[in-house]
N, C-alpha and C positions, 0 to 999 in steps of 0.2 A: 645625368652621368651614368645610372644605371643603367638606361636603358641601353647605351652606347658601348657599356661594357658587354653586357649577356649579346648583343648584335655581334659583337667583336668575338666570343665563345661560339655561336651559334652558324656564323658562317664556313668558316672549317669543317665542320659538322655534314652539313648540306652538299660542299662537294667532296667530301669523302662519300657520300652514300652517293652521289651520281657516279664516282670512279670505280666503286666496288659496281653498281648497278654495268659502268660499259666494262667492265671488267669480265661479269659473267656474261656478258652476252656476246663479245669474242670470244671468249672461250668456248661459248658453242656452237658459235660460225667457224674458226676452224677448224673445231673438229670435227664438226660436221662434212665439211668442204676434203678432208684430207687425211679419215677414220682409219686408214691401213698404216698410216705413221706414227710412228712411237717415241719419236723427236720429232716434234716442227720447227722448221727456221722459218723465223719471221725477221723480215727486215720493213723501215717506215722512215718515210723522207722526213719526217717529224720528228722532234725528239720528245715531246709533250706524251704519246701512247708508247714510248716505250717502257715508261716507268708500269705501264697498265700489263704490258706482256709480259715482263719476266719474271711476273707472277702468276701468271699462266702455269695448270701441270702443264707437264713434256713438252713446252715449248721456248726454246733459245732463239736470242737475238742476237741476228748477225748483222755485220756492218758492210758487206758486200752481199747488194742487190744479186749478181748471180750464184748466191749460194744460198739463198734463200726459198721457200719453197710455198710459204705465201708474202705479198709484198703488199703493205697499205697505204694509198696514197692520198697527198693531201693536194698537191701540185702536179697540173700535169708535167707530165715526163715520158719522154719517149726511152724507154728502157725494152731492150730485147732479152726476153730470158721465158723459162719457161714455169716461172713461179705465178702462183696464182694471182692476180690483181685482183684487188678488192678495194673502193673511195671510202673518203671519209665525208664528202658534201654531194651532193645531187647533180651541182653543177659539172665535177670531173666524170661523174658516172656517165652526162648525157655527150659529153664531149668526147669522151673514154670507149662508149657503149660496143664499140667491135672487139676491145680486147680484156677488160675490164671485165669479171665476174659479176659482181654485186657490190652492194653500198650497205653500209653504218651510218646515219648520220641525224643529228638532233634536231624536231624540227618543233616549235611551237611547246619546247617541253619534256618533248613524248621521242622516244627511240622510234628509227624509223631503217629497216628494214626492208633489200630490196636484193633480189637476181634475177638476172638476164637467163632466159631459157635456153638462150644459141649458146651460148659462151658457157653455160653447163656442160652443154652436150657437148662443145669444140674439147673440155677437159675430162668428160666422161666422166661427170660427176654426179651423182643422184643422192641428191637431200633425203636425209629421212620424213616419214610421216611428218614430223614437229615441224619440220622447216617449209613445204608443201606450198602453205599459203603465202610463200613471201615470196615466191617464182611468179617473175611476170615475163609476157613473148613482147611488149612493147612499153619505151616508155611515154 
């Protein structure tokens, strides 16, 4: 019975430090992606990472996709706007890959981090040093 208790204390625990963990690590993909803005709107077909964004500094969630300014998807979607696109699995990234920036997504554990080199340059974006190694030209 003890042990079923402290399991029951201990898992809360666990993904509170994975939310804090993708927490900061959007926080510095978009600011990375989008440095000259001092408000980001972020919109997500999801509602699971919006609890992760609005605690994000200087960045507000909107609920229209064209007012947003970067956009994270879980589902493909054919949305025409001019916010940034960014996936959450591998699989929308490869199916996404001409208008899609980059990808977030968990794989075996381990955050996994990824942009498209064209789709940089389509938005005139240049990652700092930090971000450097997670530009790829192919997937």
């Amino acid at each position: 019975m003890k042990k079923i208790i402290l399991l029951l204390l201990l898992v809360p625990l666990l993904f509170a430090s994975d939310i804090k963990t993708e927490q900061k690590i959007y926080g510095l993909i978009i600011h990375a992606l989008l440095p000259q803005k001092t408000e980001i709107r972020v919109w997500t077909d999801s509602q699971s990472p919006t609890n992760i964004f609005c605690l994000i500094k200087d960045v507000r969630c909107v609920n229209n996709p064209e007012n947003a300014d970067f956009l994270l998807l879980s589902k493909k979607k054919n949305i025409q706007t001019k916010g940034i696109k960014f996936a959450t699995n591998i699989q929308l990234l490869e199916a996404e890959k001409d208008t899609i920036v980059g990808g977030f997504f968990w794989e075996k554990g381990r955050p996994n981090i990824l942009f498209l080199r064209k789709n940089l340059q389509k938005h005139n974006i240049t990652l700092p040093k930090s971000m450097q190694e997670y530009i790829e030209d192919e997937l």
